[in-house]
N, C-alpha and C positions, 0 to 999 in steps of 0.2 A: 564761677569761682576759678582763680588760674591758681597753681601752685609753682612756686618757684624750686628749684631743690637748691639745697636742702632743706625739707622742713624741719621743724624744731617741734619735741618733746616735751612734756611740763610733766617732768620725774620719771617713773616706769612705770610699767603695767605690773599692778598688784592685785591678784586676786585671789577668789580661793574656790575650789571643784564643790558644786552644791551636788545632790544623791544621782541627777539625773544627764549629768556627764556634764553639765554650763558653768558659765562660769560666771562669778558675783565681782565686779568693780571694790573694792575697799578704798579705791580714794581717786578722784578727778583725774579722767585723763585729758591732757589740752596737745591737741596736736595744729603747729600754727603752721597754718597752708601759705600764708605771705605774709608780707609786713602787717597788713592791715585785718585780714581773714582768720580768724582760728575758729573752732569745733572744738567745744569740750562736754564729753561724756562723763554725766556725773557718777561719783559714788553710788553704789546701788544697784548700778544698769545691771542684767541679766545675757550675758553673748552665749555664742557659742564659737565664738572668732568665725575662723573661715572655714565652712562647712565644706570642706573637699570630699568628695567619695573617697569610702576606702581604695576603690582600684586606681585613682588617679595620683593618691601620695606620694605616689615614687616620682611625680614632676615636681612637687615642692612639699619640704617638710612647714608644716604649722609655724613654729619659730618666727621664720623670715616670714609672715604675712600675719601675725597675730593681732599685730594696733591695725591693720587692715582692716582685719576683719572684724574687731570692734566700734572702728568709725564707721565702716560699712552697716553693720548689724544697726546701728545706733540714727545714722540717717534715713534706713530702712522703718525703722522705728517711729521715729517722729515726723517721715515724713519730711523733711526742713529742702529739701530739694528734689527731682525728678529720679525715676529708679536710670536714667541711663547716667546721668553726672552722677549718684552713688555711685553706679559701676564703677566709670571713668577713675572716680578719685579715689575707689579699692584696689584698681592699676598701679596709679599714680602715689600712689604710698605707700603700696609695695614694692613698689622700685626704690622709695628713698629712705634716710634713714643708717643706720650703724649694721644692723643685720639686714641683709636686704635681697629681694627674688631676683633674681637674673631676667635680662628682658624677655625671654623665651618664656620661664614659669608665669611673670607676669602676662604676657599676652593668651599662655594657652588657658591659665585660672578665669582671667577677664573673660576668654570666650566661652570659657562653663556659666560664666553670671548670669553675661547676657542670654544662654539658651535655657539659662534653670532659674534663673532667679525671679523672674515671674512671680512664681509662686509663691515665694517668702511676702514678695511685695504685695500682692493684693491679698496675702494672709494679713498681714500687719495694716496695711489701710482701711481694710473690716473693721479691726478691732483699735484703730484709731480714733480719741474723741472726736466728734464734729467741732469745729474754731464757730466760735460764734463772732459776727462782724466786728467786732473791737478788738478780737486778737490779731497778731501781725504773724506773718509765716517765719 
């Protein structure tokens, strides 16, 4: 997948804090990577946006990396591409955008991903259905 910038938004991020600090989608986010590519995370999905350590927040506030971190969480999720393009394109869409991470936060959060995020991913591919040979990735 290439993203061109600017990519384009399909409404805002509406959600609401369920007991255990995540947060619940209430309606489709479409975030269009190029003309042709878009990702949309339906209503219902469960994030946590971008899970920064407390001690690393003072590089970037939440805000500027929030639809990041729900495309991230959400490709993590399903799975629909490799954990280093998640990464890549939780970079790459946090750089772009109306509120948006500096390229410093974007690269130093990217290299928290890639050295932690591991673990989110083969938590989530565990508990991924198995695709039986008729479905398409």
């Amino acid at each position: 997948m290439r993203i061109r910038y600017p990519y384009a938004e399909s409404g805002s991020l509406e959600t609401r804090r369920l007991r255990d600090g995540t947060r619940e989608l209430l309606a489709d986010l479409t975030i269009q990577l190029s003309e042709d590519t878009a990702i949309t995370v339906p209503r219902g999905f469960v994030t946590d946006y971008s899970s920064i350590p407390w001690i690393f927040r003072f590089i970037v506030r939440w805000s500027k990396v929030d639809i990041a971190g729900v495309v991230h969480d959400w490709l993590y999720y399903t799975g629909r591409c490799s954990q280093a393009e998640a990464d890549r394109l939780w970079r790459l869409i946090a750089r772009a955008g109306k509120h948006r991470a500096n390229r410093l936060q974007a690269w130093l959060c990217w290299i928290g991903l890639r050295l932690g995020g591991w673990w989110a991913w083969r938590r989530h591919r565990a508990q991924r259905p198995a695709k039986s040979p008729d479905q398409s990735a």
